[in-house]
C-alpha positions, 0 to 999 in steps of 0.5 A, a space after each residue: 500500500 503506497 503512502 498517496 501524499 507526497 513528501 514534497 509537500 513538506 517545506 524545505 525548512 521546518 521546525 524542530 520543537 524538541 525542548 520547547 515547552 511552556 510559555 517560553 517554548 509556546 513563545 519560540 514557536 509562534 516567533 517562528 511562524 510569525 517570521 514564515 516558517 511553515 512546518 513544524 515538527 513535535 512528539 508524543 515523547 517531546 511533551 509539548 502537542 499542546 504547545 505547538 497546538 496553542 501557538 500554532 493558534 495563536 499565531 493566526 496563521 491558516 492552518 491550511 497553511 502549515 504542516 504539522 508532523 507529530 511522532 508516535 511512541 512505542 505505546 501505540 504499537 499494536 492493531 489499528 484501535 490502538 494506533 488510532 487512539 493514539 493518534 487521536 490523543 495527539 490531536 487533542 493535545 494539538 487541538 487539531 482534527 487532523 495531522 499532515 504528517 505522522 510518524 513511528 518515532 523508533 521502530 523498536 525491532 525487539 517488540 513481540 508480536 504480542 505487544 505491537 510492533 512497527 509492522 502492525 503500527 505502520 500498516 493501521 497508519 497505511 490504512 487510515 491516512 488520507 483526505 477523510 483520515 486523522 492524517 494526511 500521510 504516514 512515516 517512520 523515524 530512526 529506521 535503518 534499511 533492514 526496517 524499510 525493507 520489512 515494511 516493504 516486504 509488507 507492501 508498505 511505503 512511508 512518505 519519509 524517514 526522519 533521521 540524523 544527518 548533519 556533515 560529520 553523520 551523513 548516514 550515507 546508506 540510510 539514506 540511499 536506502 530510504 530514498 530507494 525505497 521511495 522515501 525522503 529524507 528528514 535530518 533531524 539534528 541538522 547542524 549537528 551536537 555542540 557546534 562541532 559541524 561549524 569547525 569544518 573546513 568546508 562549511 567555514 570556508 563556503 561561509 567565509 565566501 558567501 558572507 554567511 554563518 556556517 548554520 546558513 551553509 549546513 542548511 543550504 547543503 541540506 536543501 540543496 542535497 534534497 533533505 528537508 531540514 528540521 533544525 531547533 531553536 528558540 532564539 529570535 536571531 537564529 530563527 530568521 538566521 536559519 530561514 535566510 539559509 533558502 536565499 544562499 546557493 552553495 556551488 558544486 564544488 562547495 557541496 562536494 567538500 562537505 560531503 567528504 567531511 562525513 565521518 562515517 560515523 553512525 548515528 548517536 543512538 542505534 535504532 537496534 539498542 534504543 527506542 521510546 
């Protein structure tokens, strides 16, 4: 069962709202939207639905005009009834009637049968995304190839694969694997843990260049390289700082040396040994 709504829908610049909670965090989010972000990116497991949901109102902003993408936890796991309940209890901590995208946060690949598992979660999803549906499109997050092949042995496609990608973690064969698997991909954590993609070479030189901030560079090199990024922050400055990332246009030669300033490293949590 293909995913009917494409993930092209998703702006190239979202926001990431993990830790953005209470007034301050109800705050960040409606400067967000008021500076024009239009995708903003949450989770059962954040803590914090009814904050997006309440800044999302009262910023004004149509809500046909933003897309809202929350995450299920592994206590949604099981057969449809269940999925949809918790989904709709997602909704109501957003105070919306739908989702434009939601996902399975982890695919917890040590869960039995008799608890629920990312297989039976994706397909009660499959089957009750849509014009009439909770959500309009269904995904997974954290899944490595070996998930995305079970999921379509099953005949099931996600719309994305929300990973972490930044230029010292590229996670170059998820993302292969997600893309050949008719997927996009989401970078979580896009510029990186402790300021550490900064120090490239290759992104201080391009910033140099350009007259920019090396947060500019990464996210151009994320848009440029087809992922949609989802980077956090609740600072003023920095959210129009990232949003005029979409103005700069790196050069060939620029995107390939940050691509060889991947690591090789794996991701910072290993989908086979953590979950939520």
């Amino acid at each position: 069962m293909e995913n009917s709504v494409p993930a092209t829908a998703l702006p190239a610049l979202g926001l990431g709202t993990y830790k953005l909670t209470g007034p301050e965090g109800q705050a960040a989010i409606e400067r967000a939207l008021a500076l024009g972000y239009r995708h903003l990116d949450t989770a059962q497991a954040y803590g914090n639905e009814a904050v997006v949901g309440a800044a999302l109102r009262a910023a004004g902003v149509p809500r046909e005009a933003v897309q809202v993408t929350t995450k299920l936890t592994a206590d949604a796991f099981g057969p449809a009834d269940r999925v949809r309940a918790s989904l709709e209890g997602s909704l109501e901590r957003l105070g919306l009637d739908r989702v434009d995208l939601v996902l399975i946060h982890w695919p917890n690949p040590w869960r039995t049968a008799q608890e629920g598992t990312f297989r039976q979660t994706a397909a009660a999803l499959a089957g009750m995304v849509g014009d009439d549906g909770p959500a309009a499109s269904w995904g997974v997050s954290n899944f490595l190839s070996e998930h995305l092949e079970t999921l379509a042995a099953d005949g099931l496609q996600a719309a994305v694969n929300q990973i972490q990608v930044d230029a010292l973690v590229q996670q170059r064969s998820v993302q292969e694997a997600t893309r050949a698997h008719g997927a996009a991909v989401v970078a979580h954590t896009p510029l990186g843990r402790g300021g550490k993609p900064f120090e490239v070479p290759a992104v201080t030189a391009a910033a140099a260049a350009h007259g920019a901030t090396p947060a500019q560079v990464l996210l151009a090199w994320h848009r440029q390289s087809g992922r949609v990024a989802i980077p956090r922050s609740s600072s003023a400055a920095h959210l129009a700082e990232n949003l005029a990332s979409l103005e700069l246009e790196l050069t060939a030669d620029e995107l390939a040396a940050v691509d060889a300033a991947d690591s090789g490293r794996p991701a910072r949590q290993d989908p086979l040994e953590f979950g939520i």
